[in-house]
RONUBA-623266 format. One record per residue (C-alpha): residue number from 1; residue in three letters; x, y, z. Coordinates in pm, 1 decimal. Layout:
% RONUBA-623266
(pt NUM; 'ala'; (X; Y; Z)),
...
***
This chain:
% RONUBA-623266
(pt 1; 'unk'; (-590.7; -1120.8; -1678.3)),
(pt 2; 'unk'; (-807.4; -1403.3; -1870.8)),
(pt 3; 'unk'; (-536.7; -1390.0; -2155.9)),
(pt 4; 'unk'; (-271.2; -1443.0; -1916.5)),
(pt 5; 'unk'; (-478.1; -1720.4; -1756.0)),
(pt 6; 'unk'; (-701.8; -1912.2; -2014.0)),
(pt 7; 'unk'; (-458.8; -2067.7; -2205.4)),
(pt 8; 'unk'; (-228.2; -2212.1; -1924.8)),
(pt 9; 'unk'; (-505.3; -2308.5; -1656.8)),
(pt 10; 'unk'; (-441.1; -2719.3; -1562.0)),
(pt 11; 'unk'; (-720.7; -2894.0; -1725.6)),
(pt 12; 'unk'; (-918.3; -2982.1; -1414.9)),
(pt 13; 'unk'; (-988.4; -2628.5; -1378.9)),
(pt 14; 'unk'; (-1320.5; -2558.5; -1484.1)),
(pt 15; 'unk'; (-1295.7; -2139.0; -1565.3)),
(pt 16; 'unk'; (-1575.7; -1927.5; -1531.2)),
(pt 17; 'unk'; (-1526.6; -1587.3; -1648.9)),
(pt 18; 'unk'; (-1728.3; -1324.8; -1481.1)),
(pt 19; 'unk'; (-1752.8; -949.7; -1699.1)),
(pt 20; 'unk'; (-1958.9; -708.4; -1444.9)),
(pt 21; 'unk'; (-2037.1; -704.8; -1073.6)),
(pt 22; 'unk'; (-2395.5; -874.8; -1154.9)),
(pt 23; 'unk'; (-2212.6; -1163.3; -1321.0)),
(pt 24; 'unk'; (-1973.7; -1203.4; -1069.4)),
(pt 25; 'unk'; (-2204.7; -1266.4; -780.7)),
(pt 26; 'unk'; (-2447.7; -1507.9; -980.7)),
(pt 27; 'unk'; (-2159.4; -1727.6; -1110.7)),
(pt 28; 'unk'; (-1992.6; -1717.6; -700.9)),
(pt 29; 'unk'; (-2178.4; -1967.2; -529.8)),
(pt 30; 'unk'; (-2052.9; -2235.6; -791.8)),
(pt 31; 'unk'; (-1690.0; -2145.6; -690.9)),
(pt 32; 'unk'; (-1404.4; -2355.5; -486.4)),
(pt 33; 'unk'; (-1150.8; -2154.2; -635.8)),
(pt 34; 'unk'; (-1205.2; -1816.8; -660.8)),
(pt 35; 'unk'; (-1010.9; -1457.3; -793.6)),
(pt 36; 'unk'; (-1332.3; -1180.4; -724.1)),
(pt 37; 'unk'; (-1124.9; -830.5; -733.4)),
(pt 38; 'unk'; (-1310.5; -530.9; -868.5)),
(pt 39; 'unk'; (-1207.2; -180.8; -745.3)),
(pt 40; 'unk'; (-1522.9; -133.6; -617.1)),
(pt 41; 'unk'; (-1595.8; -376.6; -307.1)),
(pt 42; 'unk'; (-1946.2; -403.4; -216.5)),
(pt 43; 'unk'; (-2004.5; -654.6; -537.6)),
(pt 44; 'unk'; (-1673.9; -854.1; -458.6)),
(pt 45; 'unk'; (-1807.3; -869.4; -42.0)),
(pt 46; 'unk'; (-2109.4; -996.4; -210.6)),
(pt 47; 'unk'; (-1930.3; -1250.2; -395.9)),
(pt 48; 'unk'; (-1774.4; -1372.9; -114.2)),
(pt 49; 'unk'; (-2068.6; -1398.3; 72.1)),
(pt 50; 'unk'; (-2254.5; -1634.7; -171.6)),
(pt 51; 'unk'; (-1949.4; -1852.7; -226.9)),
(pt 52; 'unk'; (-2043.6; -2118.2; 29.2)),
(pt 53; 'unk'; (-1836.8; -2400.5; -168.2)),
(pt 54; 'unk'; (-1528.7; -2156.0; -187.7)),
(pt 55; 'unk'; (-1170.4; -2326.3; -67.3)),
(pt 56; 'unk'; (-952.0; -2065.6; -173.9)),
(pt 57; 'unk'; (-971.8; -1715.0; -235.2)),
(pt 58; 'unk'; (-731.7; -1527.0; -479.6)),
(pt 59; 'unk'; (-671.5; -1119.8; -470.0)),
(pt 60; 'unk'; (-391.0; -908.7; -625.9)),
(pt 61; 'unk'; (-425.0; -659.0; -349.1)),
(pt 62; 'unk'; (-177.4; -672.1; -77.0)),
(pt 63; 'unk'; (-400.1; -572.6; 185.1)),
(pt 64; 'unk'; (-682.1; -793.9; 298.9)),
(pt 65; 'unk'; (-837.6; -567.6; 561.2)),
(pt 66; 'unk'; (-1162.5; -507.3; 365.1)),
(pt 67; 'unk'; (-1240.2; -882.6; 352.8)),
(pt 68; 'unk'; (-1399.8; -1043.3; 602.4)),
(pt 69; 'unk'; (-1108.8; -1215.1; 764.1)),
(pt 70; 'unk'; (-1288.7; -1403.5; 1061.2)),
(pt 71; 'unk'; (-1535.9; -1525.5; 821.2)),
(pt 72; 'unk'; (-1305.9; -1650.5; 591.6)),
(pt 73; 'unk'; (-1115.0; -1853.4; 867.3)),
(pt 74; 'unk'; (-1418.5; -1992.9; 1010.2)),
(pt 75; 'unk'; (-1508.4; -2136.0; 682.0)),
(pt 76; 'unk'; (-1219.2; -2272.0; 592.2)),
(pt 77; 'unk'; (-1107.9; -2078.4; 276.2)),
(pt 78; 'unk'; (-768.0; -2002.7; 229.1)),
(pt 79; 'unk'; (-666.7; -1675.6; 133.5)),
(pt 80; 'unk'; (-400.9; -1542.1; -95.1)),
(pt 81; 'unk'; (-301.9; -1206.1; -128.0)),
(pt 82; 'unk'; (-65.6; -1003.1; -346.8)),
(pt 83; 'unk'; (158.5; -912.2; -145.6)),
(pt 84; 'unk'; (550.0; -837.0; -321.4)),
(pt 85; 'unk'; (371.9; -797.3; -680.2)),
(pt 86; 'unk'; (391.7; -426.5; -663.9)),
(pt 87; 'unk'; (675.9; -390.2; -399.5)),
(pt 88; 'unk'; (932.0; -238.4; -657.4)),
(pt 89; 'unk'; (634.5; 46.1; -813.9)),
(pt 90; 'unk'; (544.0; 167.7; -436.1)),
(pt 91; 'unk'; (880.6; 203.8; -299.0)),
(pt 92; 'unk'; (1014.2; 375.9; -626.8)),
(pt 93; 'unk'; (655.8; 597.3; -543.5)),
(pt 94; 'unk'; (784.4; 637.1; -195.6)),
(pt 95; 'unk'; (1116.3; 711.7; -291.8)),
(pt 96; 'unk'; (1015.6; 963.3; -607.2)),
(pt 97; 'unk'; (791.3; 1135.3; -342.7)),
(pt 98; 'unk'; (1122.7; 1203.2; -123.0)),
(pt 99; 'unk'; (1317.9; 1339.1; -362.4)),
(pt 100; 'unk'; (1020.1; 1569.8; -482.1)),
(pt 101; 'unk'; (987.2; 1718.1; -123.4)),
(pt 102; 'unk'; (1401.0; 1723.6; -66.9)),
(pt 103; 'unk'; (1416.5; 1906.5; -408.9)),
(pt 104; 'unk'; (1112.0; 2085.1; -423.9)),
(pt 105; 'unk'; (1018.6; 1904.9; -750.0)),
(pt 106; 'unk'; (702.5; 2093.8; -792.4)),
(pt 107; 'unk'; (841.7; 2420.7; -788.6)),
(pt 108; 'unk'; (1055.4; 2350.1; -1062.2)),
(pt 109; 'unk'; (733.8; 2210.9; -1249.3)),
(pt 110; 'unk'; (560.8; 2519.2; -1217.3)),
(pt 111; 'unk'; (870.5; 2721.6; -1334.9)),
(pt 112; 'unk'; (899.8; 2567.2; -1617.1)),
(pt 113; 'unk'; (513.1; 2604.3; -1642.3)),
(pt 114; 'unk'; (557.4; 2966.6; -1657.0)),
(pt 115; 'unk'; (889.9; 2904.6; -1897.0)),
(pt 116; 'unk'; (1078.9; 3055.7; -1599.2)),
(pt 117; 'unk'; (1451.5; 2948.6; -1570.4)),
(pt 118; 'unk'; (1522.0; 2921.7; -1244.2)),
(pt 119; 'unk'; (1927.9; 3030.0; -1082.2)),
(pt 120; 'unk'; (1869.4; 2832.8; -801.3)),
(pt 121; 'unk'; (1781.3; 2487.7; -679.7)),
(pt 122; 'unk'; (1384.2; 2569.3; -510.3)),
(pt 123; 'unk'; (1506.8; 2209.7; -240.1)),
(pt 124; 'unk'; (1849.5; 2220.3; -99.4)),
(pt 125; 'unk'; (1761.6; 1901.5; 113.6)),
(pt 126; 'unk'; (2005.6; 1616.4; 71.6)),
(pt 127; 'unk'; (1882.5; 1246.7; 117.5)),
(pt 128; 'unk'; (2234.9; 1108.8; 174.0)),
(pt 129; 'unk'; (2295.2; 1138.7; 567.7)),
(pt 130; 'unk'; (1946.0; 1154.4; 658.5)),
(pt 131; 'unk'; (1754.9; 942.2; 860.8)),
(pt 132; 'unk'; (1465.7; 699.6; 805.2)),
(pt 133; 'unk'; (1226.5; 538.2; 1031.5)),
(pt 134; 'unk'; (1044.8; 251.8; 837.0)),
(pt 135; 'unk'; (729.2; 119.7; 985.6)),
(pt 136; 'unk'; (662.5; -210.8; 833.7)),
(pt 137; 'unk'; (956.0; -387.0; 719.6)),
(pt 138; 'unk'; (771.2; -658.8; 466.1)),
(pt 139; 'unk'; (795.0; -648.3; 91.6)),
(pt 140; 'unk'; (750.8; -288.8; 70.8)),
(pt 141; 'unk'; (933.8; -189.8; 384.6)),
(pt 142; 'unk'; (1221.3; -392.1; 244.8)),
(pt 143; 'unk'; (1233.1; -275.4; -61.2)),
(pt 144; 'unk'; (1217.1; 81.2; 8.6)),
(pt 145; 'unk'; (1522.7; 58.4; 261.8)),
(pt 146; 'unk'; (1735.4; -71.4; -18.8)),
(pt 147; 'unk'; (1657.9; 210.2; -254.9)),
(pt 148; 'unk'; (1714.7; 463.6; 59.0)),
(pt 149; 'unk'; (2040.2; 279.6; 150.7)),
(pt 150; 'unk'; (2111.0; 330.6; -199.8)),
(pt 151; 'unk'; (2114.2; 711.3; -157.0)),
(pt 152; 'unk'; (2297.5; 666.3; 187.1)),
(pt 153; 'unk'; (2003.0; 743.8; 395.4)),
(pt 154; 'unk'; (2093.4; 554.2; 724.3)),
(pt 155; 'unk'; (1798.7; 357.1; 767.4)),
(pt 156; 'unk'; (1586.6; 211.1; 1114.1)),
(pt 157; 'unk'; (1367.5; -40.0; 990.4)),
(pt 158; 'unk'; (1063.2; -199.6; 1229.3)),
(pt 159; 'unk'; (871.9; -482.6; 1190.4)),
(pt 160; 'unk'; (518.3; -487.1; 1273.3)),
(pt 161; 'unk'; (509.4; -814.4; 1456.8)),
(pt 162; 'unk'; (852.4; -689.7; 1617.5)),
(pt 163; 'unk'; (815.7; -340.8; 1746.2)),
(pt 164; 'unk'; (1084.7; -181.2; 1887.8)),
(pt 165; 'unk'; (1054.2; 181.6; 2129.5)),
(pt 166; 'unk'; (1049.1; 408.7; 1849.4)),
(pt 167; 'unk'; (858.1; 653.1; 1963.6)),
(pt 168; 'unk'; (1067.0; 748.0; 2210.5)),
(pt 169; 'unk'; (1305.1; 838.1; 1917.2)),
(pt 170; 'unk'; (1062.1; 983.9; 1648.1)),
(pt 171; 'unk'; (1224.4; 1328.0; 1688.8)),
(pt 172; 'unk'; (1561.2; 1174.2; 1588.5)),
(pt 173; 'unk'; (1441.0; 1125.3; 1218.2)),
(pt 174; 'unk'; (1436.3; 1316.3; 881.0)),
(pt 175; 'unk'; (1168.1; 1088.6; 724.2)),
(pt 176; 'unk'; (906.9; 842.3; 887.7)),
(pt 177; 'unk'; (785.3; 615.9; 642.8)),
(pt 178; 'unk'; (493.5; 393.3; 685.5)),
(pt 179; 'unk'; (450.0; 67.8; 544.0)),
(pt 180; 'unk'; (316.9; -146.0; 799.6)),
(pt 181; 'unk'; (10.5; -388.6; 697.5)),
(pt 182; 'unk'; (-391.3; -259.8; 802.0)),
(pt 183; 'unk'; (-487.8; -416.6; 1126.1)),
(pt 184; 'unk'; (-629.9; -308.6; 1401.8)),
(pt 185; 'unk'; (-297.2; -248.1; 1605.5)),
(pt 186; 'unk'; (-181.5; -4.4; 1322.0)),
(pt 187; 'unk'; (-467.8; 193.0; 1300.6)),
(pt 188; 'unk'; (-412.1; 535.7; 1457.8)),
(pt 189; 'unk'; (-45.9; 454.0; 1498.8)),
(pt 190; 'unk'; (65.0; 782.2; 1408.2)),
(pt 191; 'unk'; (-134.6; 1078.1; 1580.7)),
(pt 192; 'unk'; (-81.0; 1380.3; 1847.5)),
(pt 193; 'unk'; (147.1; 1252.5; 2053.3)),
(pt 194; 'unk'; (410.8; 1119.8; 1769.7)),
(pt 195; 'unk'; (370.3; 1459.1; 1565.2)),
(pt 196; 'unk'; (437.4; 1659.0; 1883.5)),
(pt 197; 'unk'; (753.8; 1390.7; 1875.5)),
(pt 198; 'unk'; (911.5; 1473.4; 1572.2)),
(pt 199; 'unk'; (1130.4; 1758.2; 1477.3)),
(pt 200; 'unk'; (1030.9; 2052.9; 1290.3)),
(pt 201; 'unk'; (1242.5; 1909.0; 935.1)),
(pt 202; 'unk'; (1034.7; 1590.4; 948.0)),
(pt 203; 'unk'; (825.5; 1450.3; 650.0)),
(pt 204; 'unk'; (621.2; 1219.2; 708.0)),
(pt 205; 'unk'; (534.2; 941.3; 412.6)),
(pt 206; 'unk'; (237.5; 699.1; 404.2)),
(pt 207; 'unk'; (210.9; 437.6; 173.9)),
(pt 208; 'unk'; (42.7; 169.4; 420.0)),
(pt 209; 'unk'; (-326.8; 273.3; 506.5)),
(pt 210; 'unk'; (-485.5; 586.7; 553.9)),
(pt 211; 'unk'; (-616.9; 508.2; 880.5)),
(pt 212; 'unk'; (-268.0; 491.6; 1023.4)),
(pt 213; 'unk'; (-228.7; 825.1; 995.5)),
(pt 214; 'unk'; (-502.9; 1027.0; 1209.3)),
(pt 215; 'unk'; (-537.9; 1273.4; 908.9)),
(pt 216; 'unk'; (-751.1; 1542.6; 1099.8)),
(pt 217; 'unk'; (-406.6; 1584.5; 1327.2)),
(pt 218; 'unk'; (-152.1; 1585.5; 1031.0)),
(pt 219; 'unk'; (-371.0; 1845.3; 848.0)),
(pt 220; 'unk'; (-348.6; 2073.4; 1135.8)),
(pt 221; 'unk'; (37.0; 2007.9; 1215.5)),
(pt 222; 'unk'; (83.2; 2083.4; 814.3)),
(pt 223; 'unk'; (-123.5; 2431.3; 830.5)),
(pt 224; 'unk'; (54.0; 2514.0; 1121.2)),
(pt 225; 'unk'; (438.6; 2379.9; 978.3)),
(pt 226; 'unk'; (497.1; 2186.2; 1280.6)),
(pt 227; 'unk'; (635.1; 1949.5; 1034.5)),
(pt 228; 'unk'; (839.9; 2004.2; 701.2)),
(pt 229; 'unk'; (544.4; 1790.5; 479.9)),
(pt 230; 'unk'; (385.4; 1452.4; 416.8)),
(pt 231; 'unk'; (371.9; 1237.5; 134.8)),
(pt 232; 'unk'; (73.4; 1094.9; 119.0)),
(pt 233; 'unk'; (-23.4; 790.5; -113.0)),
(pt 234; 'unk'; (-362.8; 727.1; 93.5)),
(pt 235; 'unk'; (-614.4; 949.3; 184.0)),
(pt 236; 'unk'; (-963.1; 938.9; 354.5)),
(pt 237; 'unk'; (-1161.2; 933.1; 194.5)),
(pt 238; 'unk'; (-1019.3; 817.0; -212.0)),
(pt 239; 'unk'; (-1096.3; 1041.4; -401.5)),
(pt 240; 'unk'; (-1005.5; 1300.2; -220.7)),
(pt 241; 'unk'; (-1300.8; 1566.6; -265.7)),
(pt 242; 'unk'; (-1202.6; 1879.1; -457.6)),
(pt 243; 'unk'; (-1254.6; 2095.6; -130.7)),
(pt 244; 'unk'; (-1069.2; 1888.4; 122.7)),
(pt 245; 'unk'; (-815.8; 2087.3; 306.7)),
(pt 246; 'unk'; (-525.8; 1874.1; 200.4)),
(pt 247; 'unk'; (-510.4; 2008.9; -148.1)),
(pt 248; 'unk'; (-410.7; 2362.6; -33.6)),
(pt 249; 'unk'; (-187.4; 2232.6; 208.4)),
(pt 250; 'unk'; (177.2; 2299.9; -59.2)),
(pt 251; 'unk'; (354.0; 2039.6; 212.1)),
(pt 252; 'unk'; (120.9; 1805.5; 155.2)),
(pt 253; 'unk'; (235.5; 1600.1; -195.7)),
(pt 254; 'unk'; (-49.4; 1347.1; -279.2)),
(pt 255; 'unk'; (0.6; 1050.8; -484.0)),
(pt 256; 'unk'; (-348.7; 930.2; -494.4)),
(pt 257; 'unk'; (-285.2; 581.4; -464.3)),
(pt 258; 'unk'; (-142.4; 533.0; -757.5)),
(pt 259; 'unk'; (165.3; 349.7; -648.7)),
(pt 260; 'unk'; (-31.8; 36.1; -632.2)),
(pt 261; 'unk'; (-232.4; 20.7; -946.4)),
(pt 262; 'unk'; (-136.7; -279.7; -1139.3)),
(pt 263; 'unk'; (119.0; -256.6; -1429.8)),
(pt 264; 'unk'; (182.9; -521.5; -1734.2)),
(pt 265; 'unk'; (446.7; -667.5; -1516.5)),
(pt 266; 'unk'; (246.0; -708.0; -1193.0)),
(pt 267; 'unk'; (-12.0; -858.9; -1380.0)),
(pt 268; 'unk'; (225.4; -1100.6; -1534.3)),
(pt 269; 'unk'; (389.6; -1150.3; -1181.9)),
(pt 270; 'unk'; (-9.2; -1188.5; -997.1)),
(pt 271; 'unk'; (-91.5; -1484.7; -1333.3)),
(pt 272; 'unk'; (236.6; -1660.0; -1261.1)),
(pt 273; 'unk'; (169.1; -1663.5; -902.9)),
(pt 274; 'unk'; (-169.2; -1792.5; -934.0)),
(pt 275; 'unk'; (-103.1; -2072.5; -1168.5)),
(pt 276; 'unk'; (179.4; -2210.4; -875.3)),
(pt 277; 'unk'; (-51.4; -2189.7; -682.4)),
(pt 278; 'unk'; (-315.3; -2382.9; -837.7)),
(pt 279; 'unk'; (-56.2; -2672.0; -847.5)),
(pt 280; 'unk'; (32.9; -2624.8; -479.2)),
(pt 281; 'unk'; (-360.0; -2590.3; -409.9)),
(pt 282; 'unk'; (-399.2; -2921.6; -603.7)),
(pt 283; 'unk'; (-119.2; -3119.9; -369.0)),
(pt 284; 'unk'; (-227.5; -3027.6; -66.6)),
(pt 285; 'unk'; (99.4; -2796.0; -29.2)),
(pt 286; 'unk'; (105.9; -2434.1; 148.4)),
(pt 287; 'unk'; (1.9; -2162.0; -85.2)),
(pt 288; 'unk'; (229.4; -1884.0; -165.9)),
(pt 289; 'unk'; (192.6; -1540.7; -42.8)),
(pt 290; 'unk'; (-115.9; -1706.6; 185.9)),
(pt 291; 'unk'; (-235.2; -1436.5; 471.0)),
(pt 292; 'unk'; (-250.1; -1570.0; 833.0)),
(pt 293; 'unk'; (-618.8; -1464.3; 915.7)),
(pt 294; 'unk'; (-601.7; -1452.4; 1213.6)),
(pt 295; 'unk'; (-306.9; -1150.0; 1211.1)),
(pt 296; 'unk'; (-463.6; -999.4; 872.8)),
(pt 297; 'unk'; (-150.5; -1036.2; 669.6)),
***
């Protein structure tokens, strides 16, 4: 990112470029302006922490959930997230995941694995005049019901902040797809009672948080086929530990988060942002993609 950045920053930015976690919290307390992501979070919570001059806090990641959101409001600091920089690489995830489970892409994988030619198609599921529920209907929820539409799924999108009765009509659906944000109103959103809800073809597809899922209940209702399969890009924990029931689950298809890791072009897309919103920063002006902390997104 400092190659993207360094030679485009407005001159009364002062960079300071941090290399390793220990770095990173001793330059912090000298920050207004701040971009602190690291994969692992203790160092970047740290960071945070120490940064008592901080104004405005940066992160590619589209969820905010792991930073300390009431904190960050009390003090002041504005907070930008990444939300939309990966929304077309986790809804063509979601979407490739689909198609794997309609078609039973893995068995065809492991056929040609064995250089078996196979006479018939292993997934006679169709996504054209199946139904979606989509939970979540931001970036990502958007974007994913135009690439469904686009195989004539008929599609129910629902906003987070504008739920609709849909549980009442979970059993009416081929596919429910989460997207929704990580707060605490979404956590546990999708347990007992909405697995006993849906039908027996359902798949169920996360690519919001893995706590929205209660993932002791959808490992039992997988063992037991109550559902068709899930496609799961989160998990609990990450990585998922070699003897974790979900990897000998064969409806379970895990994705391992990688729908979200950043690409050439979402970096590009993250360094553009930033540098707008150094200018907007600068004016006084609102920031773009900035989260509401008080809702967590």
């Amino acid at each position: 990112m400092r190659g993207l950045l360094e030679p485009r920053l407005p001159d009364w930015i002062t960079p300071q470029w941090w290399r390793d976690a220990e770095s990173l919290v001793a330059l912090a307390p000298h920050a207004e302006i701040a971009w602190f992501d690291m994969h692992v979070k203790p160092p970047v919570l740290a960071a945070v922490d120490g940064a008592r001059a901080l104004r405005w806090l940066n992160t590619s990641y589209a969820g905010v959930d792991w930073l300390p959101l009431a904190e960050l409001q009390e003090r002041g600091v504005a907070l930008t997230c990444g939300t939309g920089l990966t929304t077309s690489q986790v809804a063509e995830f979601a979407v490739l995941g689909m198609l794997a489970v309609a078609k039973d892409y893995p068995a065809v994988v492991r056929a040609q694995d064995r250089s078996e030619w196979l006479d018939a198609a292993p997934g006679i599921r169709d996504l054209a005049g199946s139904r979606a529920l989509i939970l979540g209907h931001g970036a990502i929820g958007q974007a994913i019901e135009r690439a469904l539409e686009g195989f004539d799924v008929e599609v129910v999108a629902v906003s987070s902040h504008r739920p609709r009765n849909w549980r009442s009509q979970i059993g009416s659906f081929d596919w429910i797809v989460l997207a929704v944000p990580g707060t605490p109103e979404t956590r546990g959103m999708i347990g007992r009672a909405e697995f006993a809800g849906m039908k027996a073809e359902a798949v169920l597809v996360n690519f919001a948080r893995a706590d929205c899922v209660d993932q002791d209940a959808l490992v039992e209702v997988l063992r037991e086929r109550r559902i068709a399969g899930a496609v799961l890009d989160l998990t609990d924990p990450e990585p998922l530990p070699p003897n974790h029931p979900l990897w000998a689950l064969d409806n379970a298809h895990i994705t391992m988060h990688l729908s979200g890791i950043p690409t050439s072009a979402s970096q590009a897309r993250a360094a553009e942002r930033f540098l707008r919103n150094c200018e907007r920063f600068r004016a006084g002006e609102a920031l773009e993609a900035q989260v509401d902390l008080a809702r967590g997104y």
